[in-house]
C-alpha positions as CSV (number, residue, x, y, z in Angstrom):
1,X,-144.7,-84.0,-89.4
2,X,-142.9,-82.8,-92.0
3,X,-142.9,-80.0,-94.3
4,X,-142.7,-79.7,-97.8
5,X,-139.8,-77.3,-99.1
6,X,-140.4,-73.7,-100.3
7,X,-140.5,-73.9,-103.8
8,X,-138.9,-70.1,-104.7
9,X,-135.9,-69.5,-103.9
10,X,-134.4,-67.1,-101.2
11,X,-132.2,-65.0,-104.0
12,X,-132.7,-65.4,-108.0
13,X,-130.0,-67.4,-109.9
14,X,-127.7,-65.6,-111.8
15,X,-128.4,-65.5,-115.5
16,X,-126.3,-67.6,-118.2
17,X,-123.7,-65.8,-120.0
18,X,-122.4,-67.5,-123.5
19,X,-120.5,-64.4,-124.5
20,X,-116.9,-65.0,-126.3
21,X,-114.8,-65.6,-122.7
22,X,-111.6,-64.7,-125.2
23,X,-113.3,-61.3,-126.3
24,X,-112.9,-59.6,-122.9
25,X,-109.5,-58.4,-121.1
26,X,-108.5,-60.0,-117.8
27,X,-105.6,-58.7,-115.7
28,X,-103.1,-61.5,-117.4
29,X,-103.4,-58.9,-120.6
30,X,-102.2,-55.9,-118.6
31,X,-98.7,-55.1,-117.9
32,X,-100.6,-55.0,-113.8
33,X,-101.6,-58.6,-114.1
34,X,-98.0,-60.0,-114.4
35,X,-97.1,-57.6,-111.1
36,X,-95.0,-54.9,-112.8
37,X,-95.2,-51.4,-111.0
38,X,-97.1,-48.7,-112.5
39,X,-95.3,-46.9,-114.9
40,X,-93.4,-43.2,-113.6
41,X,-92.2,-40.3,-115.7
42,X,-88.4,-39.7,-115.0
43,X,-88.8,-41.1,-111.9
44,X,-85.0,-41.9,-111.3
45,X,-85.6,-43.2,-107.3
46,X,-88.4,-45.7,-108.7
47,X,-86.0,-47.3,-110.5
48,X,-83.4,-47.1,-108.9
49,X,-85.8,-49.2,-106.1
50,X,-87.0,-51.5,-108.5
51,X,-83.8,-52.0,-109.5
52,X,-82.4,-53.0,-106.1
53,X,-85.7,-55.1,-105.3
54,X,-85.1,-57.1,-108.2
55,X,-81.3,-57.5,-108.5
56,X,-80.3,-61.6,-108.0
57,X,-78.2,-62.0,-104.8
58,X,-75.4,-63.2,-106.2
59,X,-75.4,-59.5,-107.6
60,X,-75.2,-57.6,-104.8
């Protein structure tokens, strides 16, 4: 009445990495991983905007 399992897989396991985790770059090491804009040339109204979007309240 019952059947036995199939005993391969549908899709292959993925294979074991023990490479250094410390050796590669994640987005923490980039100034884009802490959420700071991407950098302009003499862009005055970019920072004029950042500026304003980042000013405390009690600044204003």
């Amino acid at each position: 009445m019952s059947t036995a399992p199939d005993p391969t897989p549908a899709e292959p396991r993925p294979a074991l990495v023990f490479d250094d985790p410390l050796d590669q770059q994640s987005s923490d090491d980039t100034d884009r991983g802490w959420g700071d804009r991407p950098r302009t040339e003499n862009d005055s109204a970019a920072d004029l905007k950042r500026f304003l979007d980042e000013k405390p309240p009690h600044h204003i």
